[in-house]
N, C-alpha and C positions, 0 to 999 in steps of 0.2 A: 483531412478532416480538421475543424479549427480545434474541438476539443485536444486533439494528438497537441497542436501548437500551441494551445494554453497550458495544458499539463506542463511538456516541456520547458517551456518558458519558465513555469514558476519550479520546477526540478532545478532547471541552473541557476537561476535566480537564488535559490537555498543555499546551493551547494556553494555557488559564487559566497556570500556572505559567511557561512559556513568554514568557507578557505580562508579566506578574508579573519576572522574572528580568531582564529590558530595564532596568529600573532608569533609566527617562528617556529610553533610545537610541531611534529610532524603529524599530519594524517595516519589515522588509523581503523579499519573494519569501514571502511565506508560505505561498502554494498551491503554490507548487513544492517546498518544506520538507516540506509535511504530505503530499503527493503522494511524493516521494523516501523518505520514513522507512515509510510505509505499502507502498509498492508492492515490497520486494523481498519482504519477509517472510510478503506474501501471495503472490507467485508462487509462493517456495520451498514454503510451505505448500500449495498445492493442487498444481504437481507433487510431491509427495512423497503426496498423497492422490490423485492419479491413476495412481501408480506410475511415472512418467516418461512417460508417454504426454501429448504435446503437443496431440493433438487431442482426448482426453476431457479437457484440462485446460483448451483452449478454450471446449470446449461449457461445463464449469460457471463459467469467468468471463464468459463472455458474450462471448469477443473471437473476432475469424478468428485462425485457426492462424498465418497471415502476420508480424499482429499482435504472437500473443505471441510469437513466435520472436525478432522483434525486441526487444521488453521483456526477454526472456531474456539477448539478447545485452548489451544495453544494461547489465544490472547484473550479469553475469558468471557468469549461471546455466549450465548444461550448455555 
């Protein structure tokens, strides 16, 4: 799917620049980095394409409603 190969693309694309910009420092938490930058912007973005409905917004991320509710809370959505 070309989506999967954009995403990715601009994933390394960050990360490459990202390694890049460390300038000698070592890397540190970077799955929680790449995990934290990625995950509100997708929340927001599929409730905002679910219309605010938390449970058709589960069905298309694939999580229980529980789930996202808490992801919600967690980065200060609704």
């Amino acid at each position: 799917m070309k989506l999967d190969n954009d995403l990715a693309s601009c994933v390394r694309g960050a990360l490459a620049a990202y390694f890049r910009d460390l300038d000698g420092e070592p890397p540190h938490a970077v799955y929680d980095m790449v995990l934290a930058c990625i995950e509100k912007p997708m929340l927001e973005y599929v409730m905002n394409h679910a219309g605010g409905n938390q449970s058709k917004a589960a069905e298309i991320l694939g999580l229980n409603r529980n789930t996202l509710r808490k992801k919600l809370k967690q980065h200060g959505i609704q």
